[in-house]
Structures are given as C-alpha cells and as structure tokens.
N, C-alpha and C positions, 0 to 999 in steps of 0.2 A: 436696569441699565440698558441704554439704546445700542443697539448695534449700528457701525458707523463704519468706514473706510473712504480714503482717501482717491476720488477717481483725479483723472488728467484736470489740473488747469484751476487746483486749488477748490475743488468743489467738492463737501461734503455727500456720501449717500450715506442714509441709513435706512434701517427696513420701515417701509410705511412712509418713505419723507421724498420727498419729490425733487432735494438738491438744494443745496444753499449754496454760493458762490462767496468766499472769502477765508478770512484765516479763522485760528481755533478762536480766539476773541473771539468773532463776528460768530460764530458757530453755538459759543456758549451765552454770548449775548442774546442772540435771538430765540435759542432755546427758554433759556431762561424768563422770558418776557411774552412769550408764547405757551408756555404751561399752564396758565390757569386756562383759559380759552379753548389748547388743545383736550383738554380732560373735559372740560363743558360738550364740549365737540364731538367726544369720543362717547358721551355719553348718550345729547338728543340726536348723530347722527347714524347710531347704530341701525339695523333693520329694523328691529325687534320695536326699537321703543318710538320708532313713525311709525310705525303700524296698529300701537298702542295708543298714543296722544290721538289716532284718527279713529280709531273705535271709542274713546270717550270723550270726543270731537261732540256729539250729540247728545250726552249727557252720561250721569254716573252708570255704572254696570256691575255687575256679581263679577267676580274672577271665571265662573262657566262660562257667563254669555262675553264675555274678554277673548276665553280660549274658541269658541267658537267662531269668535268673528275673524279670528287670524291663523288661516289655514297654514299646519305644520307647524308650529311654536311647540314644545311640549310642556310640560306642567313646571319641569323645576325652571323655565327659561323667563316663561311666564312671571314665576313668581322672582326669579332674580329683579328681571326689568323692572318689575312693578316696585321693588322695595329701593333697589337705583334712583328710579323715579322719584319715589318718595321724598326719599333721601338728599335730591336734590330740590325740593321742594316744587316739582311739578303736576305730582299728584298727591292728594291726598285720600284717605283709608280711613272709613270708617265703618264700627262695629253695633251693629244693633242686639242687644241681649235678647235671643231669643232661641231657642230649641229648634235645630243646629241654629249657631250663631249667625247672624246676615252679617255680609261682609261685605264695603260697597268700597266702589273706588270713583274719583271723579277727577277731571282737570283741577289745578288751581290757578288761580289770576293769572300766576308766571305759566303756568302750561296752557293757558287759555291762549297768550301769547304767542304760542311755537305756531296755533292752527293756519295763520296768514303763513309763514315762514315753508312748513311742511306742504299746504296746500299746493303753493307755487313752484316747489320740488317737483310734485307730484305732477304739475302740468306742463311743467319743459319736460319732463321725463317722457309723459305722453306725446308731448307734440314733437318729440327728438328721436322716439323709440326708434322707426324704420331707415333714419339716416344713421343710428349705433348699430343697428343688427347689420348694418351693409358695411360700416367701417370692421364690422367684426371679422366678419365674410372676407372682405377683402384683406385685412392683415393677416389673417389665417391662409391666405392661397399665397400671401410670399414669405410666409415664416411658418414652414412645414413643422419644424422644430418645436417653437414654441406653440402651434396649436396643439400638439401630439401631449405636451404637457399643461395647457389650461384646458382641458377637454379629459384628458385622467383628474387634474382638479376637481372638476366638477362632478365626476363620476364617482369620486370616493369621500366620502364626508368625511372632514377633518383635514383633508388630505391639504399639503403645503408646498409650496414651492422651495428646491431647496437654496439656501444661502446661495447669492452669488460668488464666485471666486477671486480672492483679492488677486491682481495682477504684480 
C-alpha cells in the first residue's frame, strides 16, 4: 500500500511520487495505468542493476568477476539483482557441469537493449555532475535543516527520512 496524503490545492503526495494534480479518480486512474511501467522502472532503474547491465555490457561473466567489477554490492545484493534481472528476462544464467559448477551470466536481446538507454544516463550524469554538486552546495547553505538530515542520511546505511507530517 502507497502512502499518500492530501497537500493544498488537490494535489496528491506520496512517498517516492513527485505530485499528481487532481481528484481521487485522476489519482487512481493514473496510478493504475502507470504500474506496469513503474515496477519495469523500479526494476532497470535501480543502482545495482546499471551497474550490472554495464559490467555485462561486454560480454557474459562468472558472478566473481560481476562482484568485482561493481565496487561495494555485497554477495546476497548481487545475487538478488541478478535473479530480478533474470526474471525479467534481461539476463540470462547459464550453467556449465563441471567441478565447481561454472556459472555464467550474459545480456539478453531485451538487456542488450537497456546498453544505449543506460549509456546515455551515464553521460548526462557526467556531463551534469559539477552543475549537481553546486545545486547541492547551494541548497544545503539555505536549508541548514535539511542538509543536517541528508548528510545523517548518508552517514548511516539504511538510514530514512522520517514521514512527513500531515498538516
């Protein structure tokens, strides 16, 4: 269940959603017509699994040389993503019988796909990086407040921001 509350002026929030403007129809309407696409979304635009579509961007790989090439992931994250993946049919997993088993993973057609998509994330990210670190800079010197708590964010793994308060 989404958490949701009504700000000024008829315009839904909920956690993670950026505001829809209209009534509960238009609320449940576009919810509803947006879920398959939001879970697609949720899936290839995690960290974890561009960071994985671009490690076997070059061809198939062992689950080691996977966790190696993607600094910090740990093993169970690793293998979440990778069965996700799977599961959504953008990698596939195969097993060669041998003593230990080989275990390979590769794009498939539909994940071959993401490589244009991700790549070009990857290159506004770059080419936007130093105009983000300065809007960061600067929202943080007039919102003492809330840097004091995205900066404990960032400091405590796990750590959340709490609910905001219905008015």
């Amino acid at each position: 269940m989404v958490q949701a509350w009504r700000a000024q002026g008829g315009t839904f929030m909920a956690v993670g959603d950026m505001g829809v403007t209209g009534g509960d129809e238009d609320k449940d309407s576009l919810t509803e017509s947006c879920r398959p696409v939001t879970e697609i979304l949720s899936r290839i635009g995690d960290k974890w699994s561009i960071l994985i579509v671009m490690a076997l961007s070059q061809g198939p790989r062992r689950f080691s040389e996977i966790k190696r090439r993607i600094d910090g992931i740990s093993q169970r994250m690793l293998t979440l993503t990778l069965r996700g993946l799977e599961r959504d049919g953008l990698v596939s997993r195969s097993v060669t019988p041998s003593i230990p088993p080989r275990v390979d993973y590769e794009l498939t057609e539909l994940g071959h796909s993401l490589r244009m998509p991700v790549s070009a994330l990857g290159q506004w990210a770059f080419a936007h990086r130093t105009a983000i670190v300065e809007a960061r800079a600067a929202f943080d010197r007039t919102c003492p407040i809330q840097r004091a708590t995205m900066r404990d964010e960032r400091q405590v793994p796990g750590a959340t921001r709490p609910a905001p308060r219905r008015a």
